[in-house]
C-alpha positions in Angstrom: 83.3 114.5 122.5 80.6 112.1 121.9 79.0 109.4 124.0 78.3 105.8 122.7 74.6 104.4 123.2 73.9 100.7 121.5 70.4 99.4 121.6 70.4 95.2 120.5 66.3 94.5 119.4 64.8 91.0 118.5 62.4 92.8 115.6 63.2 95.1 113.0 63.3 99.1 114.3 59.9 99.9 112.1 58.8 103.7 110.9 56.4 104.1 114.3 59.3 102.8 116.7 61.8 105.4 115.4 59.4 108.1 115.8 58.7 107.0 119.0 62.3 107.1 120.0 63.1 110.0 118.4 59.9 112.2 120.2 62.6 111.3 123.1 63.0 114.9 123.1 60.0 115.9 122.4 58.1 117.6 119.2 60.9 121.2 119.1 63.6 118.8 118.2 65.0 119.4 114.5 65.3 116.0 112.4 68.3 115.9 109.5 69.8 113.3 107.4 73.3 112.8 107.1 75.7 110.2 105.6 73.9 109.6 102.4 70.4 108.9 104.3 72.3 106.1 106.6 72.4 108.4 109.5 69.5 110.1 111.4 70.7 113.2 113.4 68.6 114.9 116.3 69.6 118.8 116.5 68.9 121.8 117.8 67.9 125.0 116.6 70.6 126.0 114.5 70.8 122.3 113.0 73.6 121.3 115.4 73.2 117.5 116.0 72.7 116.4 119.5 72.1 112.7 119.1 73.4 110.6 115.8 71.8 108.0 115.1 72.8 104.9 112.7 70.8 103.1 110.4 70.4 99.3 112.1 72.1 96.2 110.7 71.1 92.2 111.1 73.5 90.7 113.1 73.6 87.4 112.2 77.1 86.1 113.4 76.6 84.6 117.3 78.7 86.3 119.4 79.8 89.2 118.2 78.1 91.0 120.7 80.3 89.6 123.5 83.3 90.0 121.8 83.0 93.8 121.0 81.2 95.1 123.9 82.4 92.8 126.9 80.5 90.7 130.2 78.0 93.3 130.2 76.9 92.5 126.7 73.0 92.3 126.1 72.9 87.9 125.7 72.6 87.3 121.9 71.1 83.9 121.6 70.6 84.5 117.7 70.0 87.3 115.4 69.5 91.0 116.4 69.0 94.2 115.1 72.2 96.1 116.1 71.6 100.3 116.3 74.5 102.5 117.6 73.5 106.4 118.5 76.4 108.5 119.5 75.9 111.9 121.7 77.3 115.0 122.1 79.1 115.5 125.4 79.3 118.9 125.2 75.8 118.8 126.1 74.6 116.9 129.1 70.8 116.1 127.9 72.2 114.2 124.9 73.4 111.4 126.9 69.7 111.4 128.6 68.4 111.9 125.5 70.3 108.7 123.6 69.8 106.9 126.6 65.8 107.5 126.1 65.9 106.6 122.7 67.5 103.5 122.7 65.6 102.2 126.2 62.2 103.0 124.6 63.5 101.2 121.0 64.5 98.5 123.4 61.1 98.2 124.8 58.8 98.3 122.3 60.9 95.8 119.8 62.0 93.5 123.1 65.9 93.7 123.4 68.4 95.3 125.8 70.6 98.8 126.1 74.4 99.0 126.0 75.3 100.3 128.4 72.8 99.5 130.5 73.3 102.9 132.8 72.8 104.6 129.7 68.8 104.3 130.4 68.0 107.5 132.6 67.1 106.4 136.3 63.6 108.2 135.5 62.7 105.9 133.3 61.9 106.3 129.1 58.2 107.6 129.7 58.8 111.2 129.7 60.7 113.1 127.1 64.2 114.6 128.0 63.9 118.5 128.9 65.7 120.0 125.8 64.4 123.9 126.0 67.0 126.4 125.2 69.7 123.6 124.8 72.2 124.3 122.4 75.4 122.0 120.6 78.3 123.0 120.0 79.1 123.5 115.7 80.8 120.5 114.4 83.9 120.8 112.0 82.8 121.4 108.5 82.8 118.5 106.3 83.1 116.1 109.6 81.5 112.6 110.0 79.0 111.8 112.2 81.9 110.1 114.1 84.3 112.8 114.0 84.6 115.2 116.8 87.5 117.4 115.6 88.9 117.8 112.2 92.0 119.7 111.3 94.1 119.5 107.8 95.8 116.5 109.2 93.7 115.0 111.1 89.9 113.7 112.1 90.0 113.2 115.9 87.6 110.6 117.0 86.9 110.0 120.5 85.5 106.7 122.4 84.9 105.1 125.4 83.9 101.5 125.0 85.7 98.2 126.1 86.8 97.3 122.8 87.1 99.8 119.7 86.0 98.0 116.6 86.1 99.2 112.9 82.4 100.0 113.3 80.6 101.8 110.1 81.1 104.8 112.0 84.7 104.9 112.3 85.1 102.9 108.8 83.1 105.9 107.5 85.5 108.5 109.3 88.7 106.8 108.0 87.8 106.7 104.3 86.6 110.3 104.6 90.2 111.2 106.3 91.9 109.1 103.8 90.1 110.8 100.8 90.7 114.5 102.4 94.9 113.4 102.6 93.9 113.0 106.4 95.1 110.9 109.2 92.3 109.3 112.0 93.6 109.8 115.5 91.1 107.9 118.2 91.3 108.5 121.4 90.6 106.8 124.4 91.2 106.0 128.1 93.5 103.5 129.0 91.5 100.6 130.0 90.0 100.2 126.6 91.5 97.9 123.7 92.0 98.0 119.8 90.3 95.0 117.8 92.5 93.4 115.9 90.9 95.4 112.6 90.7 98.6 114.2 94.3 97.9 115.0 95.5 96.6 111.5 94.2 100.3 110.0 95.8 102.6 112.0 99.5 101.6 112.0 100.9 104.4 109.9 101.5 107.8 110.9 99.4 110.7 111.3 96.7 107.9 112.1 97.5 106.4 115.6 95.8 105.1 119.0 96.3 108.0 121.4 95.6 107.4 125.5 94.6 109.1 128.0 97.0 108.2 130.6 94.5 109.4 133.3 97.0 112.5 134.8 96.2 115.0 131.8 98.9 113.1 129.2 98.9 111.1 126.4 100.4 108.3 124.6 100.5 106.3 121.4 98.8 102.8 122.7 100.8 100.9 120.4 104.7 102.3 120.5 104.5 103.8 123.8 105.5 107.1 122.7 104.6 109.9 124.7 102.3 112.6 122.4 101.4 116.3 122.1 98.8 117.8 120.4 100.6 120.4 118.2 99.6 122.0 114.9 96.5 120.0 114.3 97.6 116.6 115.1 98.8 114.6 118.3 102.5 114.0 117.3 105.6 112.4 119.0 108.3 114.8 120.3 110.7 113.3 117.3 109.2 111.7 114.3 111.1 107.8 113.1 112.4 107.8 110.0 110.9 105.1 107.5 112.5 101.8 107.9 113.1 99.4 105.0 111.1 96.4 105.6 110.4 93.3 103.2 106.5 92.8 104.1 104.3 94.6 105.6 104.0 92.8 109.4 107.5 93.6 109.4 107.5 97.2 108.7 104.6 97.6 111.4 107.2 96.1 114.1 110.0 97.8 113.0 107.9 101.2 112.8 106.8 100.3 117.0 109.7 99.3 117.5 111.9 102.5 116.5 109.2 105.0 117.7 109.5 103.6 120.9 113.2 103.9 120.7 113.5 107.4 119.2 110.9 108.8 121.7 110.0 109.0 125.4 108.0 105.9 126.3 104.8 106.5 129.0 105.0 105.4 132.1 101.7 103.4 132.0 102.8 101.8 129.0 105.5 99.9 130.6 103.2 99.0 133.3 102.8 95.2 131.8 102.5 91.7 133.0 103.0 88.4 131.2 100.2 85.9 131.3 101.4 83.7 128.7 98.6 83.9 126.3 99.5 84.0 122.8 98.6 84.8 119.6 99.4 83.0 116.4 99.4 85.4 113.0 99.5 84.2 109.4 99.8 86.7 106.8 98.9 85.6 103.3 99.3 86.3 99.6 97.2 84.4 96.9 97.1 85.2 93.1 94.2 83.9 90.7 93.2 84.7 87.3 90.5 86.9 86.7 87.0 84.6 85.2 83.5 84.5 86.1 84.1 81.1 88.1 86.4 82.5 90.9 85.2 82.1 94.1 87.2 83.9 96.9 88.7 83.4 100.1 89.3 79.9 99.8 92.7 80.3 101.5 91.7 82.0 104.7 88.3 79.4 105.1 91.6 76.5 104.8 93.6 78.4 107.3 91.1 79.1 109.8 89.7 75.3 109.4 93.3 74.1 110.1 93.8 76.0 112.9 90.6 76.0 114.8 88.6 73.5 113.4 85.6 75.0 111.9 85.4 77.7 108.7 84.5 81.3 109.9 81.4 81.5 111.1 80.7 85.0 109.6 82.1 88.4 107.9 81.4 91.7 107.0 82.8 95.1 105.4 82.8 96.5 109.6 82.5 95.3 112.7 80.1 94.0 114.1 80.4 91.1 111.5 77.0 91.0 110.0 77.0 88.0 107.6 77.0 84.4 108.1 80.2 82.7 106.6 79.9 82.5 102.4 82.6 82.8 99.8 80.0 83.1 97.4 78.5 86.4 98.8 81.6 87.6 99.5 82.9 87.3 96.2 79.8 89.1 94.8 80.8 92.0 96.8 84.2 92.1 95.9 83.2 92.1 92.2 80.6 95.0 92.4 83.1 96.6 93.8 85.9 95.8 91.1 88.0 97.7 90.1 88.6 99.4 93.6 89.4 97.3 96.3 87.2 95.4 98.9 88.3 95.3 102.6 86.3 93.1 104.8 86.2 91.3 108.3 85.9 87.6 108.9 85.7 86.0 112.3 85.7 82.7 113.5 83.5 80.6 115.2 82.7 82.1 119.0 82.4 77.6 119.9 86.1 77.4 118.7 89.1 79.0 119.8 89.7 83.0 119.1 90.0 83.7 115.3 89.4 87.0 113.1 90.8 88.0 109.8 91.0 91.1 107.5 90.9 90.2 103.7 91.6 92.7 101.1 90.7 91.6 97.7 92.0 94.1 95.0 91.7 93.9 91.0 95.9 94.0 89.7 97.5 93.1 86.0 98.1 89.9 87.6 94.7 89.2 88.2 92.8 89.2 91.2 95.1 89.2 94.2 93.9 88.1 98.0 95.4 89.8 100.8 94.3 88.2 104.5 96.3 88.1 108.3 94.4 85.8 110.0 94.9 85.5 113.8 94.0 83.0 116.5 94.2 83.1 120.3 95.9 80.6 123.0 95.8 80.2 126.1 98.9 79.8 128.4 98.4 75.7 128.5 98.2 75.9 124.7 100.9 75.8 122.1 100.3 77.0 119.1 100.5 74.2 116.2 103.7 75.2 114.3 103.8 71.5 113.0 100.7 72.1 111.1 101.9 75.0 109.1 104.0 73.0 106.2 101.1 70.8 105.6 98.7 74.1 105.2 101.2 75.9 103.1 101.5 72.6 100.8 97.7 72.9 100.6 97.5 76.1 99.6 99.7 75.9 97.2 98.3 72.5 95.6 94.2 74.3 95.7 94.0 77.9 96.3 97.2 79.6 94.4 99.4 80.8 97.0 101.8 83.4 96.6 103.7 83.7 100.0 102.7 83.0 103.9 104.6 84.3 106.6 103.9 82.8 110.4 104.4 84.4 113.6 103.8 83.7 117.2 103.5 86.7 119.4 102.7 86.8 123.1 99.2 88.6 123.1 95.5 88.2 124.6 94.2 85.4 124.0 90.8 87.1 122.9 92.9 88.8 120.1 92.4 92.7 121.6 95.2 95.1 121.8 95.8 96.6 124.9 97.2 99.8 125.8 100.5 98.7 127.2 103.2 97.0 126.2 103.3 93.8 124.2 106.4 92.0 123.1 106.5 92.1 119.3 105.8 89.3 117.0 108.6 86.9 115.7 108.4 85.1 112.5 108.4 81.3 112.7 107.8 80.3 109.6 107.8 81.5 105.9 106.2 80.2 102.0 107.2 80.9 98.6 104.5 80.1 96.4 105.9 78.0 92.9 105.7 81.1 90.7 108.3 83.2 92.8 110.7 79.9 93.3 110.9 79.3 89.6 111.8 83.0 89.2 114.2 83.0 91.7 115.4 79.9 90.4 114.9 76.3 92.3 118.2 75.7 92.9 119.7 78.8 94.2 115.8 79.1 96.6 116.7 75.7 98.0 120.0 76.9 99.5 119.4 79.7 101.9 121.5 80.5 104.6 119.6 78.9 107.4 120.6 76.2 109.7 117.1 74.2 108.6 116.8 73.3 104.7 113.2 74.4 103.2 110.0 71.5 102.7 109.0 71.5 99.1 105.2 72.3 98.6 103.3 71.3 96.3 104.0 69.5 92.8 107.4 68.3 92.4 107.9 69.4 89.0 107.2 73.3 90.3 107.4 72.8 93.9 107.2 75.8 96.5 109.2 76.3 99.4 108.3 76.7 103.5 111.3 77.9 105.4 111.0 77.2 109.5 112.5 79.9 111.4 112.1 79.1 114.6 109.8 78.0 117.6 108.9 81.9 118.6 110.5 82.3 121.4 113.8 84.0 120.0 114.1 87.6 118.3 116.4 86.4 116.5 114.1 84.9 114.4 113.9 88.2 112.9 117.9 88.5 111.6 117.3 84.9 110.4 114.2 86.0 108.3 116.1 89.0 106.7 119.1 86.4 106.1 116.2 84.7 104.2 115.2 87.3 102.6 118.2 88.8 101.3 119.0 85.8 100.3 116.0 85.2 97.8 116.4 88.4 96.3 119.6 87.7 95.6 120.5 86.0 92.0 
């Protein structure tokens, strides 16, 4: 198990600063490289790594401190340097020895230590005693992240308020992915999933696994009670794969029926409602491939329309490094071409709640857009379901859409995922962009078998369609949106 130490600096970690935090330790410390040169491991004699350290980033987004890391956040009143260092528990100096590290990097470059207990109560003058201490071996072929890997899974574990699709764990999952692996991350029950972190570990093997504090476990998003057995922390009966006509829906459903086909934890039921909300839009966008295209025009119109301001910044992890610019985005997503580019946006912290994921991928159709955008309410708030035909029918008119689908569900307003029940989302609202309509033919898409008749979007001579489903308080929402559905696919 490793330990999480974050150090936030107003200057640039130089060359002497490093060594000066590294010599935490002292001089009989071993130094190694790891993670193609972005990670900086302290070890001991046999090359075991006590201390990993992470190459800093320039945090230029306000507020992203605050929102990853809680009250107890370092104040970020503009840009900072943002270095994470994760120890070994195994070892009880490497939490001193982290904690040394990053409270001597904090006072030579002016900045502050996360958590702030983290900084020995001796003080960061004298090095940490490290004679005769010796890691434990990590898994072969492990991350820096990873603290157990079998042939199904890579085990991460973390203790923080909220766990964000940091570097480290992006890192871990594309490594699990690439070795036909699942990532498992497990935590205690009072911490939360970002709404990234949550987005990437809906499907089996990978899952949120809690400690429920009286030696048991549980999947923090169905419920399910879990074992570990043969490599993996696994339900006592596995769901069978639902159909499901988009991906949103295939999530609930695949909740939904784990909850049902296995025993639920106790803690997990222990919920109250507070009436916050969260609004989700889930959208689809198409555009021929030319050196003019600028990206994520959609989800900037979205997140303007429902919070009043574009994003205020993005990234390819959390924290969300970059300030706000379609421009630089799309230069990454065209390096990157033909594999796909994954990234985070978030919305202004002055506004209401907002983050995104956006995957932009190279297809025969061109260059497709993939975004779920989400924004937060409070329980006086209502979220503006009148608003949504007017977006889709700008969408449509200036940024190609292919479909939206809308759905309210009752959530934290600071759009975290909690490790107890939440009632699922219900759709409210659903586009067809003009291409699919004409296939589908205008006439028989007009008709569906819904008590409310679709708004045209768009053009009138190849118009779109947005079907309301609903004010998202009913589940039945759902049997109206496979009605829909069946309906369109359907000749």
């Amino acid at each position: 198990m490793t330990k999480d130490v974050i150090v936030l600096t107003e200057r640039m970690p130089d060359t002497w600063t490093l060594l000066a935090g590294l010599l935490a330790g002292g001089p009989d410390l071993h130094v190694q490289h790891a993670a193609d040169d972005a990670v900086i491991q302290l070890c001991d004699d046999h090359g075991r790594p006590l201390v990993s350290i992470e190459a800093p980033i320039l945090v230029r987004v306000p507020g992203e401190a605050a929102r990853l890391l809680g009250p107890d956040a370092p104040a970020q009143d503009g840009p900072v340097w943002w270095m994470e260092a994760r120890a070994s528990t195994a070892v009880k100096e490497a939490g001193q020895l982290a904690g040394v590290f990053a409270g001597r990097l904090a006072h030579l470059l002016g900045g502050a230590v996360w958590p702030p207990e983290a900084v020995p109560a001796a003080g960061i003058g004298a090095p940490v005693a490290m004679a005769g201490v010796t890691a434990a071996p990590i898994p072969a072929a492990a991350q820096p992240a990873v603290d157990v890997l079998t042939d199904r899974v890579a085990v991460v574990i973390q203790d923080r308020p909220v766990i964000a699709m940091t570097t480290w764990l992006s890192d871990a999952l594309s490594a699990a992915l690439a070795g036909d692996r699942g990532l498992q991350i497990v935590t205690p029950a009072h911490a939360r999933l970002s709404q990234p972190t949550r987005s990437l570990l809906m499907r089996p093997p990978s899952r949120w696994v809690v400690q429920d504090g009286e030696g048991g476990y549980y999947d923090g998003l169905t419920g399910a009670v879990l074992h570990w057995r043969d490599g993996a922390f696994s339900p006592d009966r596995v769901s069978s794969p639902l159909a499901a006509s988009s991906p949103d829906e295939a999530s609930a459903r695949d909740e939904a029926s784990e909850a049902q086909d296995n025993p639920v934890a106790e803690r997990f039921k222990e919920f109250a409602t507070t009436g916050e909300r969260q609004l989700l839009l889930s959208l689809h966008t198409r555009h021929p491939a030319d050196d003019q295209l600028v990206l994520a025009g959609a989800l900037e119109e979205a997140c303007r329309t429902l919070t009043g301001a574009p994003p205020a910044g993005w990234g390819t992890a959390e924290p969300a490094s970059l300030p706000w610019s379609r421009r630089q985005l799309t230069d990454v997503a065209r390096d990157r071409a033909p594999d796909p580019t994954w990234t985070v946006v978030v919305g202004d912290p002055r506004c209401r709640p907002a983050i995104a994921t956006l995957t932009v991928s190279r297809t025969t159709g061109g260059v497709e857009e993939t975004a779920t955008l989400a924004v937060g309410y409070a329980p006086d708030e209502d979220p503006p379901l009148e608003d949504l035909p007017a977006l889709a029918d700008r969408l449509v008119r200036e940024h190609r859409l292919v479909s939206m689908l809308a759905q309210v569900r009752s959530g934290r307003r600071d759009l975290t995922a909690p490790a107890h029940f939440e009632p699922p989302a219900v759709p409210v609202g659903f586009a067809l962009g003009p291409e699919d309509v004409h296939e589908i033919g205008p006439t028989h898409a007009r008709r569906p078998p819904l008590p409310t008749q679709p708004t045209e979007l768009g053009p009138a001579a190849r118009p779109g369609l947005y079907y309301p489903l609903g004010d998202g308080t009913s589940g039945a929402a759902w049997a109206a949106f496979e009605q829909l559905v069946r309906h369109l696919r359907t000749p």
